[in-house]
C-alpha positions in Angstrom: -13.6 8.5 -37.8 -16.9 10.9 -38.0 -16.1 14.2 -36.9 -18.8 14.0 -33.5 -18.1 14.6 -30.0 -18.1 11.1 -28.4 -19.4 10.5 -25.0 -16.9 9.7 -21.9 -18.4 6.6 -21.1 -18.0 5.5 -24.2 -14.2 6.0 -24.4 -14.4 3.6 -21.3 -16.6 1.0 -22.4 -14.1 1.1 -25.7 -11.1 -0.1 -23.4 -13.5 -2.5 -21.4 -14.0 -3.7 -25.0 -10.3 -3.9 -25.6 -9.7 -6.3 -22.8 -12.5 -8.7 -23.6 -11.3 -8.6 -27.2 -7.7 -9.8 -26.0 -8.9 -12.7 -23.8 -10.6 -13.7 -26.8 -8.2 -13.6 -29.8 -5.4 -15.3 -26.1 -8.4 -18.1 -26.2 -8.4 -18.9 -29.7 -11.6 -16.9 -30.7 -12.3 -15.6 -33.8 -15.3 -14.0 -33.8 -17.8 -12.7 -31.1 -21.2 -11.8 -30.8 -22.2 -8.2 -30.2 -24.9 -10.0 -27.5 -21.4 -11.4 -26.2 -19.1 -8.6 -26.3 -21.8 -6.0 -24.7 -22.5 -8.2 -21.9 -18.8 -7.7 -20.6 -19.3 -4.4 -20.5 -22.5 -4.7 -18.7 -24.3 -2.6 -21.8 -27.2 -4.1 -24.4 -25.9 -4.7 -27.4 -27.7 -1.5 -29.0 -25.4 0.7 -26.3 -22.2 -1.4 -28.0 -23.7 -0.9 -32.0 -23.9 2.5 -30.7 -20.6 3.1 -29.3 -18.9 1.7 -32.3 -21.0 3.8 -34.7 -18.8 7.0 -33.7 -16.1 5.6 -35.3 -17.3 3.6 -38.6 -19.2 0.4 -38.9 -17.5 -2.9 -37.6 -18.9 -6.2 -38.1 -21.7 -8.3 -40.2 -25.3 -8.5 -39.5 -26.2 -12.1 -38.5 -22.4 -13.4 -37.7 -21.0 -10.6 -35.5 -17.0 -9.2 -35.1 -13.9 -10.6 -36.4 -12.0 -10.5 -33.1 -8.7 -9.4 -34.6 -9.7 -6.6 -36.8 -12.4 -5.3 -34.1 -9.1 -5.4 -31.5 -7.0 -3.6 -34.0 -9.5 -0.8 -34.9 -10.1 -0.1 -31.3 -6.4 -0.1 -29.9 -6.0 2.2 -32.8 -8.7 4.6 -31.9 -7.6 4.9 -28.4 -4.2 5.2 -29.3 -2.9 2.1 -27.6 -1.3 0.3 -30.4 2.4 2.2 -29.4 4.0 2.1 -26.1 3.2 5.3 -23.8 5.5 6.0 -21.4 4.9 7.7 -18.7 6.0 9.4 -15.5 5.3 9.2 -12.4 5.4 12.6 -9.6 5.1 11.3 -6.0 7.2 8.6 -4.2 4.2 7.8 -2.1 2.0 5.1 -1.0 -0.1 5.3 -4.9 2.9 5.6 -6.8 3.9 2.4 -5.1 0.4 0.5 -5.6 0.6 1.8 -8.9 4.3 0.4 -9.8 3.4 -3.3 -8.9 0.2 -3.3 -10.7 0.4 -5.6 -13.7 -2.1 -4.2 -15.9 -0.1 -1.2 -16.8 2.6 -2.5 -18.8 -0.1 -5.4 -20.3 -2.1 -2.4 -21.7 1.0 -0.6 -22.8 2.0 1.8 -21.0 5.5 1.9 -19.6 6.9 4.0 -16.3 9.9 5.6 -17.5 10.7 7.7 -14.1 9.5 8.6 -10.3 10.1 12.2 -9.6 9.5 14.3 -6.6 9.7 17.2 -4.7 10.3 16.4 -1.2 14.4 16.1 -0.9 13.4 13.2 1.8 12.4 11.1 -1.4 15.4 12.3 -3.7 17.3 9.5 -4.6 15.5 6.7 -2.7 15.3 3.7 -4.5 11.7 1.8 -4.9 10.7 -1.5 -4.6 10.5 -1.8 -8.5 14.6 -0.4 -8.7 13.3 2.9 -9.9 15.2 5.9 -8.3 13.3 8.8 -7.1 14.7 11.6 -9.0 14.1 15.3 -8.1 12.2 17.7 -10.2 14.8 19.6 -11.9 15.1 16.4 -13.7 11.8 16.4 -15.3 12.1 18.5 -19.1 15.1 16.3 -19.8 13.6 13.0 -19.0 10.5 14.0 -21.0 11.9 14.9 -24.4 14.6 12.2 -24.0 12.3 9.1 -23.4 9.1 10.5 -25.8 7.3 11.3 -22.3 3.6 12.4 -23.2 1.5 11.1 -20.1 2.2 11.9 -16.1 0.5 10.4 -12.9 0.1 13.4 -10.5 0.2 12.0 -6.4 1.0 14.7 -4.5 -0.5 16.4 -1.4 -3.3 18.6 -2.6 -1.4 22.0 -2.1 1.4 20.6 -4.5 -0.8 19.9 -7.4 -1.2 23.1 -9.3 2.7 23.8 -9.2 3.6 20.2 -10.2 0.7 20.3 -13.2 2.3 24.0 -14.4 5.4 22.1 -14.3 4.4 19.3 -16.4 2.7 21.8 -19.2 5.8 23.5 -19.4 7.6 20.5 -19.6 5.5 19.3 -22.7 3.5 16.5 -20.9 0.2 16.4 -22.9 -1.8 14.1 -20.5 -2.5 13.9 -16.9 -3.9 11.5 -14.6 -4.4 13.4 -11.2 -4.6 11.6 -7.8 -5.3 15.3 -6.1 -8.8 16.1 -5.6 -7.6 19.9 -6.2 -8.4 20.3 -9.8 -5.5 21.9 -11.8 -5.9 24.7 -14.4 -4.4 23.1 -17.7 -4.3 24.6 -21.3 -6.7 23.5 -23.4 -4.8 21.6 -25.5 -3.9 19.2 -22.3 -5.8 16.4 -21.4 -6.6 15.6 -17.6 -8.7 13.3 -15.4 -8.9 12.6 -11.7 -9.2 10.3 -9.4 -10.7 11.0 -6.2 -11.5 8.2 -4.1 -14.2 10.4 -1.6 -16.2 11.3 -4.7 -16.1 7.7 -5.9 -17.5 6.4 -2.8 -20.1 9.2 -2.2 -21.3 8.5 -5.5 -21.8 4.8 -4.4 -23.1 5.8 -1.3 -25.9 7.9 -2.8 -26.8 4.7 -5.2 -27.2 2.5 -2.2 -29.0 5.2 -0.6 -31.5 5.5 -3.0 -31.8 1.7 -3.2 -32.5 1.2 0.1 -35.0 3.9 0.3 -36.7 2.3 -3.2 -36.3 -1.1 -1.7 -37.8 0.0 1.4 -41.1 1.3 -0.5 -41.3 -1.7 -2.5 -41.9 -3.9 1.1 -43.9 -1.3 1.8 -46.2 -1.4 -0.8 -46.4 -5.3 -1.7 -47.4 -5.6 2.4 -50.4 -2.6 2.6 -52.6 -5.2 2.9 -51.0 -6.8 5.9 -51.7 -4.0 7.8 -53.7 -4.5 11.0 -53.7 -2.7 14.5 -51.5 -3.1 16.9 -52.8 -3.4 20.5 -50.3 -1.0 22.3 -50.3 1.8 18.9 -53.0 3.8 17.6 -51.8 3.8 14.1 -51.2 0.1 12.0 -47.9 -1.5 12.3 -46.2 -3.6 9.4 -45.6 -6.9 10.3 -42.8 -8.2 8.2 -41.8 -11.9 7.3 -38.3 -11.1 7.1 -36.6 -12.3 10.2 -34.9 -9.4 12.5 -36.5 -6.8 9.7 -39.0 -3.7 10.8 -40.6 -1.6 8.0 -40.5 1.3 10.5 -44.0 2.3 11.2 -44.2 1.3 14.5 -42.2 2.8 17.0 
């Protein structure tokens, strides 16, 4: 692997390649086009050459990927080729969603324990047959079952006292529901998930593609400008039915 700092997004196209990669080799296939393989991920194939180029060179000009060996290379640079287990921290509503999701143990990762902090959730037993087991539990169930990763959904106020507790404990990856962001050493790994920030960031792309789609119409209609009879300034007349430009008032 070259010694270069790789880009986020390509760690995720990587697992988006993953999953393609496993359909195939499931279906029979044995090799894939990089024209193929970068449409799942929604990238050229350059952006895939690319992405693979931080890590060695993979395939043969002219025929493509061997489907196996391609699956194997990446499951091994993103570490996927062993079980993970991981904890949970929060007998709520995510942990829950989380818990009946199938993709988790597909993808290898296995949920070894629910813990919490609020004594109403102590010892309550989830839909899956976990137990919710309380905090004090946590350094023993981490160096017992080879814990390394832990899914943080607590309320926000919680989250910096339940990520110091995790450090301590020797957790060396979190996945944070809590749009608080914890202070970690740097030899822990973290990432959040914050729905709000999700969203606004899809509400600013539709903003800006109404406002481009807007002067698009604008512009391909100029020339159907004309004056209306009650305005002193032109008024767009539009072909779309139930749609005004917005220049008249």
């Amino acid at each position: 692997m070259k010694k270069t700092n790789v880009p986020a997004a390509t760690i995720i196209r990587l697992s988006v390649y993953q999953r393609y990669l496993k359909r195939l080799l499931a279906g029979g296939v044995k090799v894939v086009s990089s024209q193929d393989l970068a449409s799942q991920a929604n990238v050229n194939p350059a952006q895939l050459r690319k992405d693979l180029s931080y890590f060695g060179r993979f395939g043969v000009r002219g025929v493509g990927y061997c489907v196996s060996t391609l699956l194997q290379k990446i499951s091994a640079i993103l570490g996927v080729i062993e079980q993970r287990n991981v904890i949970l921290v929060g007998a709520g509503p995510i942990t829950q969603a989380l818990l009946r999701h199938p993709g988790f143990p597909q993808q290898g990762y296995h949920f070894e324990a629910v813990l919490d902090v609020d004594e109403k959730n102590i010892g309550k037993t989830l839909e899956n047959g976990m137990v919710v087991q309380p905090m004090d539990s946590l350094k023993e169930i981490v160096e017992e079952r080879n814990v390394e990763l832990a899914v943080i959904a607590v309320p926000l106020e919680q989250s910096q006292k339940i990520g110091d507790m995790l450090v301590e404990a020797g957790i060396k990856g979190i996945l944070s529901f809590s749009p608080n962001r914890i202070k970690v050493p740097l030899n822990v790994s973290i990432q959040y998930i914050d729905f709000t920030i999700l969203l606004d960031s899809l509400t600013y792309n539709i903003s800006r593609g109404r406002k481009k789609k807007t002067t698009e119409v604008l512009e391909k209609k100029a020339q159907k400008l004309k004056w209306g009879s009650e305005h002193s300034w032109p008024v767009v007349q539009s072909n779309s039915k139930g749609y005004n430009a917005g220049l008249s008032t």
